[in-house]
Structure formats: structure tokens, C-alpha cells
C-alpha positions as CSV (number, residue, x, y, z in Angstrom):
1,X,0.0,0.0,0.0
2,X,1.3,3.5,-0.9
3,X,2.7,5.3,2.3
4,X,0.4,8.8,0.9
5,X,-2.7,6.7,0.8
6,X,-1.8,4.7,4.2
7,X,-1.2,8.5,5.8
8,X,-4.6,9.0,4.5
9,X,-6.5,7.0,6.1
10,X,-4.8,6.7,9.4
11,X,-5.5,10.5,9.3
12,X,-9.3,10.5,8.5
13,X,-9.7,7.4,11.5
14,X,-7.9,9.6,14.2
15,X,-10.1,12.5,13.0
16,X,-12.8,10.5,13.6
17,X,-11.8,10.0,17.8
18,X,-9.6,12.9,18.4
19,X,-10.2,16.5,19.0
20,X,-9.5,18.2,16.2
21,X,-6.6,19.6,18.3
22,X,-5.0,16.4,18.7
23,X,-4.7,15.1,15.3
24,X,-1.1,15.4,13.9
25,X,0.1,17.8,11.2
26,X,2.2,15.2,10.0
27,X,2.5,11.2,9.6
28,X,6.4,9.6,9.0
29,X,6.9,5.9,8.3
30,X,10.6,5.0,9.2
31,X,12.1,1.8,9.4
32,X,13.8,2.2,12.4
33,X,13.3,4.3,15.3
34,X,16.6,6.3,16.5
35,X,17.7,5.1,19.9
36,X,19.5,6.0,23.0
37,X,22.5,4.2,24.3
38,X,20.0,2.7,26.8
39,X,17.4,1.0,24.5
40,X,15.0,4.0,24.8
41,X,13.5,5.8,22.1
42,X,14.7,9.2,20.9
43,X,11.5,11.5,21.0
44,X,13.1,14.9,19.7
């Protein structure tokens, strides 16, 4: 499935149980989340 068209809907469900103020600007796909030498995730 296209990442645009995946973005898409994931957008248009969290519209749908979210305040408007809550729903994100922006959706990334990565691979691989960037870590911290202790296993956490780097939120930044």
C-alpha cells in the first residue's frame, strides 16, 4: 500500500476519535526508530 494513501487514512480514523486539536500535522513511516545508548526511544 502507498505510504500517501496509508497516511490518509490513518488521518481520516484519528479524525474520527480525536479533538480536532490532537490530530497530527504530519504522519512519517521510518524503518527504524533512532535510539538511545539505553534501548529508549529518541523522542526529539
Amino acid at each position: 500500500m502507498d505510504e500517501a494513501i496509508l497516511a490518509q487514512e490513518l488521518r481520516q480514523r484519528v479524525r474520527e476519535r480525536l479533538a480536532p486539536h490532537e490530530v497530527p500535522r504530519d504522519i512519517s513511516f521510518v524503518d527504524v526508530l533512532p535510539m538511545t545508548s539505553t534501548g529508549k526511544i529518541i523522542r526529539a
